[in-house]
N, C-alpha and C positions, 0 to 999 in steps of 0.2 A: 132291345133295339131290333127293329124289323129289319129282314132281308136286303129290301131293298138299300136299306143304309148302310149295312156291311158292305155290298157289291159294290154303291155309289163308293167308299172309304178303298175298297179294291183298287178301283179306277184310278183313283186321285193317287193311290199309291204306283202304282205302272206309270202313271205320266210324269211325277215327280222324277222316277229312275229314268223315265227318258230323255229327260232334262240332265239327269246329272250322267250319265253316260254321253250327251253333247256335249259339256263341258269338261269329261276325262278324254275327249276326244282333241278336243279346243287344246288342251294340255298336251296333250303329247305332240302337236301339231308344234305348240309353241318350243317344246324340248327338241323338237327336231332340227329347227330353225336356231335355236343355241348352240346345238350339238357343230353343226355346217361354221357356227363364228369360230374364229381363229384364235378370237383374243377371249376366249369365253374363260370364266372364274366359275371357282364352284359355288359359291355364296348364288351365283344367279341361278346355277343347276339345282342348286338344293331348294331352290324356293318353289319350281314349278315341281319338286318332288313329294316336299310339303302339302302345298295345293292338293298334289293326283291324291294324298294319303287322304286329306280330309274328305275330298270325296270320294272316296272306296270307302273309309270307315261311315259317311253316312248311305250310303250304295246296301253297304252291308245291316244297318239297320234297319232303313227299309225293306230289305228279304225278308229280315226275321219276323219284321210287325205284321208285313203281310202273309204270311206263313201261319202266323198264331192267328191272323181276323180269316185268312183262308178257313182253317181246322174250324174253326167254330161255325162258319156259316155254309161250309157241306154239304151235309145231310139236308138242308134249306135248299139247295140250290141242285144238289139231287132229286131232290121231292119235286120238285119248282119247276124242270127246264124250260118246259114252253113260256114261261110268265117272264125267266130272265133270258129270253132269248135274244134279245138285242142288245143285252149288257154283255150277257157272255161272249158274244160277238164281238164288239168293240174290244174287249179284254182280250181274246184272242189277238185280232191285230196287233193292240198295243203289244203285246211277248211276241209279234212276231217282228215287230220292231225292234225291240230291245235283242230281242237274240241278234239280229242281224247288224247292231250298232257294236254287241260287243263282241263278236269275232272280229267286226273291223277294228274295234281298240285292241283286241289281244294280238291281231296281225301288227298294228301299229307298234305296237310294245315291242316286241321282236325286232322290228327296223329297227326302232331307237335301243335296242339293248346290243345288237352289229355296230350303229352307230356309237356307241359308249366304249364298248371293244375297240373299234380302228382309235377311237382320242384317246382312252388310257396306253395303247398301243405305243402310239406318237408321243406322248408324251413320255413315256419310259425311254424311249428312241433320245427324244431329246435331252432326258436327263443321263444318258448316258453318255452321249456327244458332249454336253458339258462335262462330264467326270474324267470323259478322256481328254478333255482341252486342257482343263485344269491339271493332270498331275502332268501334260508336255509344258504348259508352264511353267510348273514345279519345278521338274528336271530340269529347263534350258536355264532359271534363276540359279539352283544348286550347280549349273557347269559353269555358268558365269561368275557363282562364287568363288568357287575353284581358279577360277581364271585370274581370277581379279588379285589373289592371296599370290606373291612371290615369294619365292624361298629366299634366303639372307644369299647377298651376292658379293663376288668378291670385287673389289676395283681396285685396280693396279694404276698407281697415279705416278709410277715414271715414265718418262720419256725420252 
C-alpha cells in the first residue's frame, strides 16, 4: 500500500477520535445535568457511564491502530516530507484538536467527579437522617410500650 494511503487512513483515524471525543464530551455534559436532578437513580447514571466506557474503549482502539499504521509508514513520510506536506499539516491541526478537546473532557471529568462527591455526600447525609429518625421512632414506640403495660392494681371496693 502506497504512502499516500497510510496518511489518507491517518486522517480518517484523527477525525474519527475527534468525533468520539465530541461525543465523550456530549456525555459528560449530559452526566452533569443528571448529577444537578434531585430525584436522579443510578440506573440513569450508570447508563451515561456505559456510554462514556464504550467510547474510551473505542478512543483507545483507535490510538493503537493508529500507532501501529503510524510505525509503518515513518520512514515513508521521513523520506517524503515535502510530498506530504499538506497532509502532515492537516494531521497536525487535527491533534491539535484533539489535545485541546480532551483536556476539556479531562477538566470536565473533574467537575463531575466534585459533582459525584457532593450527591454521594448528600445522600450518606440523608441516610443517616433517616437511621436517626428511625431508631427516635424505635425508642418513642418501645416508651409507649412501656406505657401502655400496667402493673396489676389494687382496688379497694369498699365504701
Amino acid at each position: 500500500m502506497p504512502g499516500e494511503d497510510y496518511i489518507t487512513i491517518l486522517s480518517e483515524s484523527l477525525q474519527k477520535k475527534n468525533k468520539i471525543l465530541d461525543a465523550i464530551r456530549a456525555a459528560n455534559e449530559e452526566q452533569k445535568v443528571l448529577l444537578a436532578d434531585e430525584m436522579l437513580g443510578p440506573d440513569d447514571f450508570e447508563k451515561t457511564l456505559d456510554k462514556k466506557a464504550a467510547l474510551i474503549e473505542e478512543l483507545n482502539c483507535l490510538d493503537d491502530g493508529f500507532q501501529q499504521i503510524y510505525e509503518q509508514v515513518r520512514p515513508e513520510i521521513e523520506q517524503n516530507m515535502d510530498k506530504y506536506a499538506e497532509q502532515i499539516r492537516q494531521m497536525q491541526e487535527l491533534i491539535r484538536e484533539i489535545v485541546a478537546k480532551t483536556m476539556s473532557a479531562q477538566a470536565e471529568e473533574a467537575r463531575n467527579k466534585q459533582l459525584i462527591e457532593k450527591k454521594f455526600a448528600s445522600v450518606k447525609k440523608q441516610i443517616r437522617e433517616v437511621k436517626s429518625s428511625q431508631k427516635a421512632v424505635n425508642t418513642y414506640y418501645q416508651n409507649m410500650m412501656k406505657n401502655a403495660y400496667l402493673d396489676s392494681q389494687f382496688l379497694d371496693r369498699k365504701k
